[in-house]
C-alpha positions in Angstrom: 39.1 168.7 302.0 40.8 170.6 304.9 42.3 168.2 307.8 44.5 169.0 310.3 46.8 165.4 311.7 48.0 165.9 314.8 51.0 164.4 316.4 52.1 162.1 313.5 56.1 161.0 313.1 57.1 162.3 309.3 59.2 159.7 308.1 60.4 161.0 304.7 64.0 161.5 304.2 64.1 163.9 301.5 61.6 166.3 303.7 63.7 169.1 306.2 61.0 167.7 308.8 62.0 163.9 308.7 61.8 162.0 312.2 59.9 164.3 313.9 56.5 164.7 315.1 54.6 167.3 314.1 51.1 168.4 312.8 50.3 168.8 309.1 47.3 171.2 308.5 46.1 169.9 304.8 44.0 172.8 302.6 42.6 171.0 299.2 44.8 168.6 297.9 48.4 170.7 299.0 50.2 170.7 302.5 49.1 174.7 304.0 51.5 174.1 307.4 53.3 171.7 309.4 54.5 172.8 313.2 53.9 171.9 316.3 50.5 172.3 318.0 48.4 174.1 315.2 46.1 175.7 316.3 42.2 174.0 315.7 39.6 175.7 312.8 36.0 175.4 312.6 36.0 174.5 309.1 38.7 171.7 309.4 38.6 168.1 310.6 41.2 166.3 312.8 42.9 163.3 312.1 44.4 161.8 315.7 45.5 158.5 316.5 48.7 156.6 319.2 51.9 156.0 317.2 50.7 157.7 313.9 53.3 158.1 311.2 53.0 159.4 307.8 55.2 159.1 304.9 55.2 160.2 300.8 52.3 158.2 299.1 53.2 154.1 298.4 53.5 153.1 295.0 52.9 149.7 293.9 54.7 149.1 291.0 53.1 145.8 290.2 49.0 145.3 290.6 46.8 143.3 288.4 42.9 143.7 288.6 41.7 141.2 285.9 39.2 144.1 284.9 39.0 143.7 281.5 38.1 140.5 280.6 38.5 139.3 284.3 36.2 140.7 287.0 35.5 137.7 288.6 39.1 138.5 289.7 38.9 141.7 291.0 37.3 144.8 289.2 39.0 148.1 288.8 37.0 149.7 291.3 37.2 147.6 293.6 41.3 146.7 293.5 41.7 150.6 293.9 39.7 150.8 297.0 41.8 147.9 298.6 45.1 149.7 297.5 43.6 152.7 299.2 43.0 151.1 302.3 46.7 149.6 302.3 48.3 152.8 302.3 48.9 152.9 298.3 48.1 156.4 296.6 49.5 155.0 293.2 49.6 151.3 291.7 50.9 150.7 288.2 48.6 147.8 286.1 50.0 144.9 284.4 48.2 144.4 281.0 48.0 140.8 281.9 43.6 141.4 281.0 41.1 140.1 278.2 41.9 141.7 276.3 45.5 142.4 276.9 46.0 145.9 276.9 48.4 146.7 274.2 46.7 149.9 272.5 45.8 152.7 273.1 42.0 152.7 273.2 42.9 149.8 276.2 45.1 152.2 278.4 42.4 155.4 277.6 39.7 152.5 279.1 41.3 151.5 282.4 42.6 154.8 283.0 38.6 156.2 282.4 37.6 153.4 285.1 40.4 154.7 288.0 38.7 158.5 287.8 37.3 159.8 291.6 39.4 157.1 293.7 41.9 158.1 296.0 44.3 156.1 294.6 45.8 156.7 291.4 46.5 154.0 288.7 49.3 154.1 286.1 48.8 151.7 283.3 51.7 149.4 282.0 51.2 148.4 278.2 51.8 145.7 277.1 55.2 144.8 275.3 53.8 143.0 272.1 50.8 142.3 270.4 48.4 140.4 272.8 51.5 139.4 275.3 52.4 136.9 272.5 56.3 137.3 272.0 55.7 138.0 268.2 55.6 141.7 267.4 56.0 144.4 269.5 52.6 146.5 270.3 51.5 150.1 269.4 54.5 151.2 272.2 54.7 154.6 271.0 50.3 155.8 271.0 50.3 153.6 274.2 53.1 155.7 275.8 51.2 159.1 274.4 48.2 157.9 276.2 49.6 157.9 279.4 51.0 154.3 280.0 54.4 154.7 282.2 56.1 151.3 281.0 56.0 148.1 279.1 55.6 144.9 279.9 54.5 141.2 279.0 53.3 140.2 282.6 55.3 137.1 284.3 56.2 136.1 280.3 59.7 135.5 279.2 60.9 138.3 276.3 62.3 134.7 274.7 62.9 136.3 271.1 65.9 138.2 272.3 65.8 140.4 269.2 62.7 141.5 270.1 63.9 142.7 273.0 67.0 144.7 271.9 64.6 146.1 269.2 62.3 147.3 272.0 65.1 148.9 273.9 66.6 150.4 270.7 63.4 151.6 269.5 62.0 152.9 273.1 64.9 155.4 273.8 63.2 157.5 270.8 60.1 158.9 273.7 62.3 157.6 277.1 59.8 154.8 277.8 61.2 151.9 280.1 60.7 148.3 279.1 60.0 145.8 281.7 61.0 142.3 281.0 60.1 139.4 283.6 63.0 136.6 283.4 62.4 133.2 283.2 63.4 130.4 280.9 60.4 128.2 279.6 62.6 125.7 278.5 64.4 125.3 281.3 61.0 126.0 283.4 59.5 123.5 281.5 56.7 121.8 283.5 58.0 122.8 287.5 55.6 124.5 289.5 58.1 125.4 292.4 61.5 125.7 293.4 63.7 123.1 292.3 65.5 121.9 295.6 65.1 119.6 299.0 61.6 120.4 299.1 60.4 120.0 295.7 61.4 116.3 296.2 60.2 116.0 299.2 56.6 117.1 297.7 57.5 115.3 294.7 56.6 118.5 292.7 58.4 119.5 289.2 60.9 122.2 290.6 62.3 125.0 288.5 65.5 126.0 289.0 67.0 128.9 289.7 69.0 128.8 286.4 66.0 129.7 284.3 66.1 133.3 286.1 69.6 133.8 286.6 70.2 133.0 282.2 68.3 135.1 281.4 68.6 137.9 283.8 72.2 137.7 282.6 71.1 137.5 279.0 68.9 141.0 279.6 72.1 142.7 281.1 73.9 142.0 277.9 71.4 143.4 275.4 71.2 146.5 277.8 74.5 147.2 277.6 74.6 146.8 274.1 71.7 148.7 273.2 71.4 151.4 275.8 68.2 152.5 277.1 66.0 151.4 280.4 64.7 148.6 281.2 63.3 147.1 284.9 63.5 143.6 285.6 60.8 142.7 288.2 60.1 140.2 291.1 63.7 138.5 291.1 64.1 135.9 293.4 67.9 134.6 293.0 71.0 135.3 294.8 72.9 135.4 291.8 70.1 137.5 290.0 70.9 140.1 292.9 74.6 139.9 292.5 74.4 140.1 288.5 72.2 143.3 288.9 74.5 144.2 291.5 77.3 144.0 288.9 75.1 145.5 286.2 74.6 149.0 288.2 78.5 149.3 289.1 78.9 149.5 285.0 76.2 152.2 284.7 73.3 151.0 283.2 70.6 152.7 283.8 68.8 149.3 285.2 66.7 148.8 288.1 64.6 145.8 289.5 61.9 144.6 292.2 61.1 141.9 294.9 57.8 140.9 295.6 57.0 141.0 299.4 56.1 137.3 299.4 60.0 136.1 298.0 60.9 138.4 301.5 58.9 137.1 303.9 58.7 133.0 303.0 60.7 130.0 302.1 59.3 126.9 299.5 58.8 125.5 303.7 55.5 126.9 303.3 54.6 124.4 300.6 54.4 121.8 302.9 51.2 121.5 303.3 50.2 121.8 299.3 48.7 125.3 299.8 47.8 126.8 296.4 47.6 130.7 298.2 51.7 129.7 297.8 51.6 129.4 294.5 53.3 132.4 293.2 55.9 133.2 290.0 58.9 133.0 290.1 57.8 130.4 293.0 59.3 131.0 296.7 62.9 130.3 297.3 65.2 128.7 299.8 66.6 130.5 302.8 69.8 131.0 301.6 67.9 133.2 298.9 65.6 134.8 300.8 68.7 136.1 303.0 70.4 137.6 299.8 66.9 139.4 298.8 67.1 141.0 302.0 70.4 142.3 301.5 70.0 143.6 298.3 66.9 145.4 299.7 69.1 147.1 301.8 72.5 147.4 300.2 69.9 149.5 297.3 70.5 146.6 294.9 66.8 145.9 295.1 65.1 149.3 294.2 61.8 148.6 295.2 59.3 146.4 296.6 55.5 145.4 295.1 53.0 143.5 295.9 52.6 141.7 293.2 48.9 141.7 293.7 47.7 139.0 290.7 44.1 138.0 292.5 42.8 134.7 291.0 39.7 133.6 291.4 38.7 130.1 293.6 37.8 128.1 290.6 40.8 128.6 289.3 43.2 128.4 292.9 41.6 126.1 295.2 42.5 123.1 293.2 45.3 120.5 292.4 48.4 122.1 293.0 49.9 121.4 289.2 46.8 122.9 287.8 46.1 125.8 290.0 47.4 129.3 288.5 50.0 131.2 289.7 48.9 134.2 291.8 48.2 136.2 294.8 46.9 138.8 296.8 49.2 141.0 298.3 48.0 144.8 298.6 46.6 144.2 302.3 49.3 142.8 304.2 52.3 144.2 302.5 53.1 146.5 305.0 52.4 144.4 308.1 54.6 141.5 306.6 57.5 143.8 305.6 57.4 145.1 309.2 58.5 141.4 310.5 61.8 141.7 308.4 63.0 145.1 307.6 63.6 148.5 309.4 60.7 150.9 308.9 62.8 153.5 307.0 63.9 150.7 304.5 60.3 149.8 304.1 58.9 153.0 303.3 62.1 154.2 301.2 61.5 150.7 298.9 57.7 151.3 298.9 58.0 154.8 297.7 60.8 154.8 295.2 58.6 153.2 292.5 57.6 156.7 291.8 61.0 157.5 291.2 61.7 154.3 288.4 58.8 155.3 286.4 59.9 159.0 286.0 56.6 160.1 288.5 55.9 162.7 290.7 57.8 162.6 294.0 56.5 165.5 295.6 58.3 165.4 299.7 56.7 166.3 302.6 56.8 170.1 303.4 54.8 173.1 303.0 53.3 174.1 299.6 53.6 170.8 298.2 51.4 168.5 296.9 49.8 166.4 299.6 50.4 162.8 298.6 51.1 161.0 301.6 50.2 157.7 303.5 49.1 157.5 306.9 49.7 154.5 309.1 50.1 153.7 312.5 53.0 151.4 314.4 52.1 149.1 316.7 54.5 148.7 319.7 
């Protein structure tokens, strides 16, 4: 592959070529030259197009695919060809699949299915055995076969010895655990946001207290027991501030927002649209406000997707029964652009790489050439 892209706006801080516009002559999969007005070669295409910006590869840091177990979801193949297209050269899978993947055969199969795509896939194993808050799973051979993190997708760590355990026992090979927050008890039966609208609807709300507990809960077993651990898609004021608080001791914590929790309020529910129907559900204003600002005070270290595909029989039905979930991978971008600065967006849709201890290779000569292309639209 040898491309030459002319005239595109590098926007990658760490790069000595941030901010300007430049051409970026591409040899294989490493960057040969970027200057102004290279000249043209026989041998390589050209890449040209009004407003064109490039930036180090996104990284999703939370995709699922439904592949295995699920395909009438959304295969493997086919979830990595619409990250692609989005702009994402890396996504990391939830193990939330049929079965769960929470060995090592599991992450040596998905990982097999991602070869000769343009976007790479990172597996996330799962936390315990079959996602069933029991007994941890095989974290060690999962880790040794290449997954970057652990994680019972959108389920509550509710044994909290379990959880200090895991963090205790996943310092030994510096793995990260990843533990979604969310009170079932106090959940209980809500399938929304427990406020003004939720009565309105007369739907079973869920209030903000079952994140914020245990969020706080989490903080306290980190600091006890050391180690990392990610807490992602919060959706709280107070989850931002306790995380905010968290970070000022030195943990070594970090955490996500999904680009949904950012761009809409529960107002969207009005209408009993199940495509709304995401966990932890969509907030109130006030909330949505204070996502924003931990976005770009760096409380929030990075955004995702939160891609969870579901398919119709399973979403296009009563709104109590329908299952959490949506797509995401297509319009994150566009959506982020209607509420954040475009450095903001591409520093919180990069620095996934960063969390999971990846390859962060910056834009300049010699390096490896992972990098997004994308266009602005003024």
């Amino acid at each position: 592959m040898k491309i030459i892209i002319r005239d595109a706006k590098i926007i990658d801080q760490k790069s000595p070529f941030h901010n300007q516009v430049l051409d970026i002559k591409l040899n294989g999969s490493y960057i040969e030259d970027i200057s102004k007005n290279l000249p043209s070669a026989n041998d390589y295409s050209e890449i040209k197009n009004e407003n064109l910006h490039v930036s180090q590869g996104w990284f999703d840091s939370s995709v699922s695919f439904g592949e295995p177990g699920f395909e009438e979801r959304e295969t493997i193949s086919n979830g990595l060809e619409v990250a692609a297209k989005s702009g994402f050269t890396g996504i990391a899978l939830q193990p939330n699949t049929f079965p769960v993947i929470d060995n090592q055969s599991q992450i040596h199969f998905v990982k097999q299915k991602a070869n000769n795509h343009a976007t790479d896939l990172f597996p996330i194993g799962a936390f315990t055995k079959n996602s069933e808050n029991i007994d941890l799973a095989e974290l060690f051979d999962m880790k040794n076969a290449g997954a970057i993190a652990f994680s019972d997708y959108q389920k509550n760590i509710s044994n909290a010895n379990l959880l200090k355990i895991g963090l205790q026992y996943a310092q030994d090979f510096d793995a990260m655990i990843i533990a979604f927050c969310q009170d079932e008890k106090i959940k209980s039966t809500g399938v929304v946001n427990e406020g003004i609208v939720s009565t309105q609807l007369g739907l079973k709300g869920i209030p903000t207290l079952a994140e914020e507990l245990i969020v706080a809960r989490n903080i306290f077993l980190l600091e006890y027991t050391g180690g990392k651990l990610h807490i992602p898609t919060i959706s709280s004021a107070k989850s931002v501030e306790l995380i905010r608080q968290a970070k000022l001791k030195g943990l070594k914590i970090s955490c996500s927002v999904a680009v949904h929790n950012l761009i809409f309020t529960d107002e969207k529910l009005t209408e009993f649209d199940t495509r709304y129907k995401v966990l932890p559900p969509l907030q109130n204003e006030i909330n949505r406000k204070a996502l924003l600002e931990g976005v770009k005070d760096n409380t929030i270290d990075a955004i995702t997707s939160d891609h969870n595909p579901i398919d119709i029989e399973h979403k296009k039905m009563e709104f109590d029964l329908a299952k959490y979930g949506t797509i995401g991978l297509e319009s994150a971008f566009g959506a982020l652009n209607t509420v954040l600065p475009l450095e903001t967006i591409i520093e919180k849709l990069t620095f996934g790489r960063t969390i999971f201890n990846l390859e962060t290779p910056q834009i300049n000569i010699g390096n490896k050439a992972n990098i997004t292309l994308f266009p602005i639209l003024i």
